[in-house]
Structure formats: structure tokens, C-alpha cells
MDAnalysis code that builds the backbone (N, CA, C; Angstrom):
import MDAnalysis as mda
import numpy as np

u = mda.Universe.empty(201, n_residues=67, atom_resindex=np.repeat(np.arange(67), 3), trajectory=True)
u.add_TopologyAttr("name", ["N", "CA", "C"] * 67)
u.add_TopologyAttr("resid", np.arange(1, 68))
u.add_TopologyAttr("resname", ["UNK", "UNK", "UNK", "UNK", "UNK", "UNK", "UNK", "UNK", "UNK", "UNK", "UNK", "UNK", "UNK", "UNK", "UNK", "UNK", "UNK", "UNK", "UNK", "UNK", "UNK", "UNK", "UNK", "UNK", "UNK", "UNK", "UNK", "UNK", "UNK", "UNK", "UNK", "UNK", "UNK", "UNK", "UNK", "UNK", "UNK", "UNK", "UNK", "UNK", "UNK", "UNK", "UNK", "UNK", "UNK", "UNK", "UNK", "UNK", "UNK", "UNK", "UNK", "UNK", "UNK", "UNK", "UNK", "UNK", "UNK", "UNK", "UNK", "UNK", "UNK", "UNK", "UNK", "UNK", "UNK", "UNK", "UNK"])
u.atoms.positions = np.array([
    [7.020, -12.343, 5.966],
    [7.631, -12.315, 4.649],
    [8.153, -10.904, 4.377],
    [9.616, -10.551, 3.905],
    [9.532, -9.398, 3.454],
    [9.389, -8.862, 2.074],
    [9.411, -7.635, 2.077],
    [8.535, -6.887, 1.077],
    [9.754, -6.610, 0.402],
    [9.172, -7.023, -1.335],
    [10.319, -6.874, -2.317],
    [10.177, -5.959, -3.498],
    [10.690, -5.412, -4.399],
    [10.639, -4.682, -5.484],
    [11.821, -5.495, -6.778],
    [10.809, -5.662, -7.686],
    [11.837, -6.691, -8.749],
    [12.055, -5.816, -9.973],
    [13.361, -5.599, -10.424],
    [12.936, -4.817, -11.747],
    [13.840, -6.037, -12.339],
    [13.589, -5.918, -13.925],
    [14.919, -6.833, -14.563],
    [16.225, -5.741, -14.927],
    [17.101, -6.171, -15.424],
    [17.615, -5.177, -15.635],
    [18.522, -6.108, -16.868],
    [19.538, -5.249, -17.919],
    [20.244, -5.870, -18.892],
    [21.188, -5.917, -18.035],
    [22.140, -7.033, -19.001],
    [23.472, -7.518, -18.299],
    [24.405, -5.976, -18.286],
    [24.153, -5.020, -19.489],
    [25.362, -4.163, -19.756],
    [24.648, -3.207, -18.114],
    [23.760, -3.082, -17.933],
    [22.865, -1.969, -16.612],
    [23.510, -2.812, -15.312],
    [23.508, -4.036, -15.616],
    [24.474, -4.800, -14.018],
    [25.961, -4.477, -13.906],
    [26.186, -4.241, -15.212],
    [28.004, -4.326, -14.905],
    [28.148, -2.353, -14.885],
    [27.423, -1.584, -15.460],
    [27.754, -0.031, -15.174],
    [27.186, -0.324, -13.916],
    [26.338, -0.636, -12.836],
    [25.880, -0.228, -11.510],
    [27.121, -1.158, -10.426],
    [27.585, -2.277, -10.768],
    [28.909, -2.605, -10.456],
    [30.166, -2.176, -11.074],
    [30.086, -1.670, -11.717],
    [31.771, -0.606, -11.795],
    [31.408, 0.527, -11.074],
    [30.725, 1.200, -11.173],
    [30.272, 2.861, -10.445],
    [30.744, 2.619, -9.025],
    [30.508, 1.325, -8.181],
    [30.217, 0.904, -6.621],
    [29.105, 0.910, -6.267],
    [27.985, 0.678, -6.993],
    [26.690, 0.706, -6.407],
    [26.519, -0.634, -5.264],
    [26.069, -0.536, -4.117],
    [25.774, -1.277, -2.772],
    [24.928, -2.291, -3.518],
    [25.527, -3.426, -4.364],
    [24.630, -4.629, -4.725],
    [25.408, -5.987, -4.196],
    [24.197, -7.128, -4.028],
    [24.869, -8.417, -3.600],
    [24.347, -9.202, -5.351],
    [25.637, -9.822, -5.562],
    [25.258, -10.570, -6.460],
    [25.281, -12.039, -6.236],
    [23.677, -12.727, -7.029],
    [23.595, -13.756, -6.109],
    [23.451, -14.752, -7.700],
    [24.597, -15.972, -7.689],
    [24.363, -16.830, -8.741],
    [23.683, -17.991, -8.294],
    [22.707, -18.120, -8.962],
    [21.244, -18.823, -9.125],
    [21.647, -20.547, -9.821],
    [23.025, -20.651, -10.490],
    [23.196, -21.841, -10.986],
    [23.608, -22.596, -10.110],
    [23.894, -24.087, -10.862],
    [24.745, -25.013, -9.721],
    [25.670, -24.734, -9.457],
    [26.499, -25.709, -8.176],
    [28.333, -25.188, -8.004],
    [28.530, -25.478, -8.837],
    [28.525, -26.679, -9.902],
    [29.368, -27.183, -10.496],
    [29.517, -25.958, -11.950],
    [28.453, -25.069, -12.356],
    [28.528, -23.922, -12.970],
    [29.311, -22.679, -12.487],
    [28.660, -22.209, -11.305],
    [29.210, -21.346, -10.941],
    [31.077, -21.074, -10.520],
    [31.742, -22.311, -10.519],
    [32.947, -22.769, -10.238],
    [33.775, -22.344, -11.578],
    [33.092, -22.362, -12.641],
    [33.464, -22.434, -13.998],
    [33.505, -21.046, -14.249],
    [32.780, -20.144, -13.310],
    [33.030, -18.906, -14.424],
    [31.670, -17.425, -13.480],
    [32.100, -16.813, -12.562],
    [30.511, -15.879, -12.281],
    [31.428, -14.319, -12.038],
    [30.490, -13.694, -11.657],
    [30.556, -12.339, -11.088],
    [31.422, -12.171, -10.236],
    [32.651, -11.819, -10.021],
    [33.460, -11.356, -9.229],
    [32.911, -10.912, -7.597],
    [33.000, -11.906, -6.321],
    [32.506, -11.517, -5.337],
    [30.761, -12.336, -5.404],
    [30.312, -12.970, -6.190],
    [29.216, -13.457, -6.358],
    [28.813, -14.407, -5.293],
    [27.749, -14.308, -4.572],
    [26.980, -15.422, -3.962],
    [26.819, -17.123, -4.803],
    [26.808, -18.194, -4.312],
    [26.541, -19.159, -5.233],
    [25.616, -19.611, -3.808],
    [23.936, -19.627, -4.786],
    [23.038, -19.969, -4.342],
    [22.275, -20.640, -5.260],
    [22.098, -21.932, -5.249],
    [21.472, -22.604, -6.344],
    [19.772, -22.520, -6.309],
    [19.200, -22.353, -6.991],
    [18.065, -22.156, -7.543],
    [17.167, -23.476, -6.310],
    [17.454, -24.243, -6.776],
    [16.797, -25.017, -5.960],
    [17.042, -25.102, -4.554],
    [18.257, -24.069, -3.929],
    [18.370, -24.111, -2.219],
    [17.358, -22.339, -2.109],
    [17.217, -21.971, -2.723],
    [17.083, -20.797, -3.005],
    [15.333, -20.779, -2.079],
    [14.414, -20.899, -1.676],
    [13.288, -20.835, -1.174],
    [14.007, -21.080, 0.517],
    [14.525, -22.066, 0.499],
    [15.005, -22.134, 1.904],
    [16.458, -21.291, 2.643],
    [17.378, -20.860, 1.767],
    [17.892, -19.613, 1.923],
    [17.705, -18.381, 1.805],
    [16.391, -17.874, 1.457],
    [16.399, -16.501, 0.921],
    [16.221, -15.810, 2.258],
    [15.825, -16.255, 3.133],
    [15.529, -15.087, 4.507],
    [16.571, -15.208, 5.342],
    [17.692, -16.104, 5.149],
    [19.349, -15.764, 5.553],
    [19.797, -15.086, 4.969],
    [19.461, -14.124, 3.619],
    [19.984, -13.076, 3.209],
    [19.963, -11.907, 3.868],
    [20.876, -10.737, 3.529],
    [20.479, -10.078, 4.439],
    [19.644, -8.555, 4.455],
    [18.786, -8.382, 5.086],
    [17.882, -7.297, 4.797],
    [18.244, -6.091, 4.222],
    [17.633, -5.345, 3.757],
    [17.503, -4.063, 3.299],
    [18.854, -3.348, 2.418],
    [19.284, -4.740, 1.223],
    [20.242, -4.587, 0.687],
    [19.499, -5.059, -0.712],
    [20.368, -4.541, -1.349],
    [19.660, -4.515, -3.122],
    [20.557, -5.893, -3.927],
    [20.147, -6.985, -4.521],
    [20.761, -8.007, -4.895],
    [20.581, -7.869, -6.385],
    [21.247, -8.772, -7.197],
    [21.341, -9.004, -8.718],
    [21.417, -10.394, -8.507],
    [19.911, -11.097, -9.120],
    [20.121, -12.511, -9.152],
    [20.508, -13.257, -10.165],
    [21.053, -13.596, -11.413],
    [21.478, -14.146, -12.316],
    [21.783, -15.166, -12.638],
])
């Protein structure tokens, strides 16, 4: 299993650390049929419920925003 560090963070702290260029993957947690409608520019669409069986195809030692 790897080893994680969770902080929360506010929506306005996600969008200054993505305008600056900070090295983040952003990963949307809703369904397609949500995420189709409207996410994060460059966003992952990983649904919550595929989400236990995809998370270790992510890729290591990179900092994500799950939302």
C-alpha cells in the first residue's frame, strides 16, 4: 500500500496552486454523466465508486486534488 498525506484544502487554495503551475493531478470523483457537464480543466474522471480499484494505476509520487 502506499503511503499518503491528506490535507483538505478550499476551492479558492485549489485554483491559486493551479494558476501558479503547481505539479497537481486533478482527479473528479463524480459520475461521467457529471463530470461531462462541467470539471477542472485537464481533470481526471474517476468515479468514486471505480475509485478503490483504480487508485494504484495512479501514478506515484505526484500530488492530486480529489474533488
Amino acid at each position: 500500500m502506499k503511503e499518503v498525506g491528506i490535507s483538505r484544502l478550499r476551492p479558492n487554495e485549489v485554483k491559486e496552486r493551479l494558476d501558479r503551475g503547481d505539479s497537481l493531478i486533478a482527479v473528479d470523483v463524480r459520475k461521467k454523466s457529471v463530470y461531462v457537464r462541467g470539471h477542472i480543466p485537464g481533470a481526471l474522471c474517476l468515479p468514486i465508486t471505480d475509485l478503490d480499484d483504480e487508485l494504484d494505476d495512479l501514478p506515484a509520487r505526484k500530488s492530486f486534488i480529489f474533488y
